[in-house]
C-alpha positions as CSV (number, residue, x, y, z in Angstrom):
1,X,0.0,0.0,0.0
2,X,1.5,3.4,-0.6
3,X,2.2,5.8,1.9
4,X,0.1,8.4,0.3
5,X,-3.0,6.9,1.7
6,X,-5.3,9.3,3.5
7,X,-6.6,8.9,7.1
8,X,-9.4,8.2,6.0
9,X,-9.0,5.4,3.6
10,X,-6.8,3.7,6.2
11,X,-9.6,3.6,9.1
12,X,-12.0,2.3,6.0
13,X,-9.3,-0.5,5.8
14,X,-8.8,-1.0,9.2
15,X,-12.6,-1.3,10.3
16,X,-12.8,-3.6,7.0
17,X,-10.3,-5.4,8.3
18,X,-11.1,-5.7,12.3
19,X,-14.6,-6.6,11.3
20,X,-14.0,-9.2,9.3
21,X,-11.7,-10.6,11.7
22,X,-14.0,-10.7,14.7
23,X,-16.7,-12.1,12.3
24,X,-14.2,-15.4,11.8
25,X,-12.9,-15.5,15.4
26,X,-16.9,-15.2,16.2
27,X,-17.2,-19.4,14.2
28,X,-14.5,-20.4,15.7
29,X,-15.1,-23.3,18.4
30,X,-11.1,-23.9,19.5
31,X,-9.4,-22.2,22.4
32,X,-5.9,-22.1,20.4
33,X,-5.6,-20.6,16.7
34,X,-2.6,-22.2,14.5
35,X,-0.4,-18.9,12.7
36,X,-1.6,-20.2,9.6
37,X,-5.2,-19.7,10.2
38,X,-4.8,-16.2,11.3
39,X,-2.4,-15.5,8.1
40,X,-6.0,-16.1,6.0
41,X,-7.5,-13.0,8.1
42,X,-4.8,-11.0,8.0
43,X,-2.6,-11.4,10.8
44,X,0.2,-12.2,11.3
45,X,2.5,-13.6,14.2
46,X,5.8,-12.8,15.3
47,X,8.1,-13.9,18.2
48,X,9.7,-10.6,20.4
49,X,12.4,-10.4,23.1
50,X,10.6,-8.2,26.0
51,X,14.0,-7.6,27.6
52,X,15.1,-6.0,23.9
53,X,14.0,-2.6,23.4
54,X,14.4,-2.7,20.3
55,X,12.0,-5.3,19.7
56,X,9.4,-3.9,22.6
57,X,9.0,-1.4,20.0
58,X,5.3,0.1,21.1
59,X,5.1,-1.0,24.3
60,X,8.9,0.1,26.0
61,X,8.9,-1.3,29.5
62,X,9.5,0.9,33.1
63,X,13.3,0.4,33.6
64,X,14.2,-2.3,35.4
65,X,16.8,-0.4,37.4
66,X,14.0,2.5,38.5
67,X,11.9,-1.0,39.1
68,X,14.3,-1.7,42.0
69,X,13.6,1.6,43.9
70,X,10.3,0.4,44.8
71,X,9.2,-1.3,47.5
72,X,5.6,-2.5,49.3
73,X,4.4,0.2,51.5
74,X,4.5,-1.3,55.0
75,X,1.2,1.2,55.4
76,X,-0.6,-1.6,53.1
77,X,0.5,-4.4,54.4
78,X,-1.9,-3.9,57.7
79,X,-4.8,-4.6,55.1
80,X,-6.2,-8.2,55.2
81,X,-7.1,-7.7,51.6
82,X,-4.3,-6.0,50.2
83,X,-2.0,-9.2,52.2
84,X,-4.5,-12.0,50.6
85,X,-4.0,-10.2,46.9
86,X,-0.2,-10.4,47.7
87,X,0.4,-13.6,49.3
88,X,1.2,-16.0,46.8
89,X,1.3,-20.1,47.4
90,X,3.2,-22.3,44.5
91,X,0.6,-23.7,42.0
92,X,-0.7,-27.5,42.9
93,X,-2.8,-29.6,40.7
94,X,-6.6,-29.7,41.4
95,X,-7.7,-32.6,43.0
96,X,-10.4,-34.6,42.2
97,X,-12.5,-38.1,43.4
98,X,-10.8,-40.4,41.1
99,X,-7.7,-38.6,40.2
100,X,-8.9,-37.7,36.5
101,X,-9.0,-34.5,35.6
102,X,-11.7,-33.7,33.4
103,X,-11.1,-30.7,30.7
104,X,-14.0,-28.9,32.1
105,X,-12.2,-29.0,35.7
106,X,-8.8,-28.2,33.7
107,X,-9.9,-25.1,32.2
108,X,-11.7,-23.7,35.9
109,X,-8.5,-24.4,37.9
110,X,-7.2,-22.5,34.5
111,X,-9.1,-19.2,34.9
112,X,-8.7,-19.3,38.9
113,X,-5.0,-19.6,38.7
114,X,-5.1,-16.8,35.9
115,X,-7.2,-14.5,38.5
116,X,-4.8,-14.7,41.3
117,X,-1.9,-14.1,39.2
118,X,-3.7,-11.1,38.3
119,X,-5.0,-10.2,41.2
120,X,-1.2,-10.6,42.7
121,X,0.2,-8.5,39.8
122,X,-2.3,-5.7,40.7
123,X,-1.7,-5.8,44.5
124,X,1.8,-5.1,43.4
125,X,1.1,-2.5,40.7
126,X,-0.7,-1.3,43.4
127,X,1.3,-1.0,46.7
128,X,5.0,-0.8,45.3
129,X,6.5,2.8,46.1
130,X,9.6,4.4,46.7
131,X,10.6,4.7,50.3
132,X,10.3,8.5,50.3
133,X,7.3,8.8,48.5
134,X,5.1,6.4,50.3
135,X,2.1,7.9,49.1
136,X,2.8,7.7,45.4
137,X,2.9,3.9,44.4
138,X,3.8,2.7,40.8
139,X,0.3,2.6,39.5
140,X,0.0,6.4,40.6
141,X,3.3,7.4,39.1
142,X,2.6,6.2,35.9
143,X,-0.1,7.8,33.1
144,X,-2.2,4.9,32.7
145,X,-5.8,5.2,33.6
146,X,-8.5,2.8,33.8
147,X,-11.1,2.4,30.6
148,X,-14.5,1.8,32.5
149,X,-15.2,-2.3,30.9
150,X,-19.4,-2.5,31.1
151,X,-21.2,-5.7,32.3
152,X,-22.0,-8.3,29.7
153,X,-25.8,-8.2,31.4
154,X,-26.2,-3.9,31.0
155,X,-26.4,-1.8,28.1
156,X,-25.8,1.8,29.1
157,X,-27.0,4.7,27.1
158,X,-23.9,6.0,24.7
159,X,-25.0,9.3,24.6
160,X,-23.9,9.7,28.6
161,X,-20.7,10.6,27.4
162,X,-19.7,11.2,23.8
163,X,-16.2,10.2,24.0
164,X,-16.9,7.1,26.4
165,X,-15.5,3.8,25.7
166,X,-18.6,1.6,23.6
167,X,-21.4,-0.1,25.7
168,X,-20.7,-3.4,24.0
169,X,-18.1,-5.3,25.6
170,X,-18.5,-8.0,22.7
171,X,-14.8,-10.0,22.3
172,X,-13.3,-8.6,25.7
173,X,-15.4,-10.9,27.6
174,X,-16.3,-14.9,26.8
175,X,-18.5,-16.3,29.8
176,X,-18.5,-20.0,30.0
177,X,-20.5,-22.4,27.5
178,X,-21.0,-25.9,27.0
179,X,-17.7,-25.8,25.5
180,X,-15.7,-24.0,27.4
181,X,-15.0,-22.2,30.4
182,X,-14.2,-18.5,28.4
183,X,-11.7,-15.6,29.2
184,X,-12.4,-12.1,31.1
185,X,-11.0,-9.0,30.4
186,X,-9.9,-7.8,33.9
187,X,-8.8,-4.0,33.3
188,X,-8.4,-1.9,30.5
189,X,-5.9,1.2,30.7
190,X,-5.2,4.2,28.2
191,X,-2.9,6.6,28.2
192,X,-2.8,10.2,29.7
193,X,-0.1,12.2,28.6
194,X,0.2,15.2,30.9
195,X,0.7,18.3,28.9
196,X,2.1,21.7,30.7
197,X,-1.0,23.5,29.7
198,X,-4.2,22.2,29.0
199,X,-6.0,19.0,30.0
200,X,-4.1,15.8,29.2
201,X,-4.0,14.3,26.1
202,X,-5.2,10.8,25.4
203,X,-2.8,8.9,23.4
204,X,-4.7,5.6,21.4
205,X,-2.7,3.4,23.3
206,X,-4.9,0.6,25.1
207,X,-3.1,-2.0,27.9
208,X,-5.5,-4.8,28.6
209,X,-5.0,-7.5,30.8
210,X,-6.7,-11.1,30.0
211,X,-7.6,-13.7,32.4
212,X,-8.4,-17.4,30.5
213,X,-9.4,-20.4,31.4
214,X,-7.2,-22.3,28.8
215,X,-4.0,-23.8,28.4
216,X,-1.7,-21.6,26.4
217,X,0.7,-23.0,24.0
218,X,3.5,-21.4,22.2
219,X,2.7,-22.8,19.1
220,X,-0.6,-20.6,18.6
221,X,-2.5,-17.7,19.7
222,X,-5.4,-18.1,22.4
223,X,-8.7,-17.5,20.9
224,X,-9.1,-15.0,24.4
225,X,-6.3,-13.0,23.9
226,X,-6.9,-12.6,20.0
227,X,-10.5,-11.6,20.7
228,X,-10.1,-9.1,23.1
229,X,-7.5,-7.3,20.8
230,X,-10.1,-7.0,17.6
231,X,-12.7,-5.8,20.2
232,X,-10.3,-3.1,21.6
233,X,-9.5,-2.0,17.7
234,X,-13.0,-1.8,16.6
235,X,-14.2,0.0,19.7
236,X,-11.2,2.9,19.3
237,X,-12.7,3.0,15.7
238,X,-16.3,4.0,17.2
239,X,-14.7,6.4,19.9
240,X,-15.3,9.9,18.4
241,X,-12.4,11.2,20.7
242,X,-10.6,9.3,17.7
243,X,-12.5,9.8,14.8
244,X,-9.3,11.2,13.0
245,X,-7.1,8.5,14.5
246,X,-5.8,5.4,12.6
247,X,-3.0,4.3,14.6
248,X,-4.5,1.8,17.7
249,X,-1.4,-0.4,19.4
250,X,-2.8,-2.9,22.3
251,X,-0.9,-4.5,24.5
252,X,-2.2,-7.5,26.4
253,X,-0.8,-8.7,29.7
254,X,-2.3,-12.8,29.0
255,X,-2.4,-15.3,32.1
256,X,-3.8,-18.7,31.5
257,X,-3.9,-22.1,32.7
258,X,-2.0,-23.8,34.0
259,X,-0.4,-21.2,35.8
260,X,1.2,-19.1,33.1
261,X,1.0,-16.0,30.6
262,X,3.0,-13.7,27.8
263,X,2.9,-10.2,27.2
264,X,1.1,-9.4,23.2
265,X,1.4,-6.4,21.2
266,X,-0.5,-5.7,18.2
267,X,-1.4,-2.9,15.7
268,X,-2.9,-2.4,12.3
269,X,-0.1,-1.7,9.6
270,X,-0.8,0.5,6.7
271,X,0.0,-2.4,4.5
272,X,-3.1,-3.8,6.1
273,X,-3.0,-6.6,8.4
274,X,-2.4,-6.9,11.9
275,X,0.8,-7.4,13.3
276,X,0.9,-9.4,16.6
277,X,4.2,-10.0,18.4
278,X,3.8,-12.4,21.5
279,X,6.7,-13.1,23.5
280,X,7.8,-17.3,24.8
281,X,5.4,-18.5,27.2
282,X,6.3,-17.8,31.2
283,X,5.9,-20.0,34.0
284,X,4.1,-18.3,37.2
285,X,3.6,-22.1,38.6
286,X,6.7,-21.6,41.7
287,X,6.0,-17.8,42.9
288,X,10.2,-17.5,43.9
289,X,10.7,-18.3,39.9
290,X,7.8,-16.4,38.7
291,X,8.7,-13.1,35.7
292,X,6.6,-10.9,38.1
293,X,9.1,-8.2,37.8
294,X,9.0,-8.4,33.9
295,X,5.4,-7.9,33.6
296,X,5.2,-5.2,36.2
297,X,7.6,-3.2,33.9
298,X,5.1,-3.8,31.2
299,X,2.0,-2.8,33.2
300,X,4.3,0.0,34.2
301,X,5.4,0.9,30.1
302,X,5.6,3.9,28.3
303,X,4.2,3.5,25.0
304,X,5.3,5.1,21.9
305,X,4.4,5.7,18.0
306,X,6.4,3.4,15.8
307,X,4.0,4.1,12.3
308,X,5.6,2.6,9.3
């Protein structure tokens, strides 16, 4: 495609494109999508070295050095919840009667694992701070701000705020069929970028983070963390706040079963397809040996334009 392609033709390509690709991930009855398959809808998969900046091209994590001037504030640690969030046991298989484990009972220990790792990740991303600002943890000191996500069972009005994220939460969130068990979208981010005068700007940067109850594999892409990244394309697309917008990068923070997850990044190229980059699969199953740091830094990033 040549670069003299208006914005305007490019978002006509890229809704074309999204559509059609949540139409086909829409039939699909499979938790795990081969590269090949997604080449026929125009994406395309890529391995990328997180701890390379110059392959964490959108997405740049927080440094790992400014990483190490944080610490849990002692304040929190006095709160039941915030403790439960934090404490961590090593992953066990379920247990069941007869010592089978049926796939149904697979994918539910699955999503719970996937839920505490999150829930541990956030308790961090949380309560970290520097010792002499104890009042100003990592979540605070970053520009990321939460996207409200609405509840598969409400449909509020659109006109409540013009520039609001869209009522349909469609692809972000897959509850649990005969099937199987589905994925949840537990937060989604953008980001705020403080300007010296004026009210911040609002970059079209989205962070999600993906809870599944699946077994990843790093021969293919998860159908729930695929899903959630057409959703989060085609909903910028509606936002009128972007309405002159064609560049949408998503990163996914993905945690499924057994115990494990891999940090995504995706964006529509002008050539036309999507290009997803997913790093190795990491193990969160022993808590000492767990990449928690790594994907703190990530939650923690600074994103950036790369536009061919």
């Amino acid at each position: 495609m040549a670069r003299g392609i208006n914005n305007e033709e490019l978002r006509a390509q890229f809704r074309l494109a999204v559509c059609r690709l949540m139409n086909q991930l829409r039939t699909f009855s499979s938790y795990i999508l081969k590269v090949d398959e997604l080449q026929s809808v125009g994406v395309y998969v890529s391995e990328f070295d997180p701890f390379d900046l110059n392959e964490a091209i959108i997405f740049q994590p927080f440094p790992e050095q400014e990483l190490l001037e944080y610490n849990v504030d002692e304040v929190l640690l006095q709160d039941e919840e915030v403790l439960r969030r934090l404490e961590l046991l090593d992953w066990t298989p379920p247990e069941t009667a007869n010592g089978v484990i049926s796939r149904r009972e697979e994918e539910l220990d699955a999503m719970k694992s996937s839920e505490r790792i999150f829930e541990h990740l956030e308790a961090m991303y949380s309560c970290l701070s520097k010792s002499y600002e104890p009042k100003n943890p990592l979540s605070m000191a970053r520009n990321w701000t939460d996207i409200p996500i609405p509840h598969p069972k409400y449909n509020w009005p659109p006109e409540l705020d013009i520039n609001s994220w869209p009522r349909e939460s469609g692809l972000l969130n897959h509850g649990p069929t005969a099937e199987h068990v589905g994925w949840r979208c537990e937060q989604a981010a953008e980001w705020k970028e403080n300007l010296r005068r004026g009210e911040p700007r609002i970059q079209p940067h989205v962070r999600l983070i993906v809870v599944n109850g699946a077994t990843g594999t790093p021969n293919g892409v998860l159908l729930g963390e695929l899903g959630p990244i057409a959703q989060v394309i085609y909903n910028r697309l509606n936002q009128p706040r972007f309405e002159h917008e064609s560049y949408f990068p998503v990163l996914v923070i993905s945690l499924f079963g057994p115990r494990h997850g891999r940090i995504l990044q995706a964006v529509y190229r002008r050539s036309g397809y999507m290009e997803l980059r997913t790093t190795q699969v990491y193990d969160f199953t022993k808590t000492n040996d767990a990449p928690f740091d790594l994907f703190l830094r990530y939650l923690a990033s600074n994103p950036r334009r790369d536009e061919d």
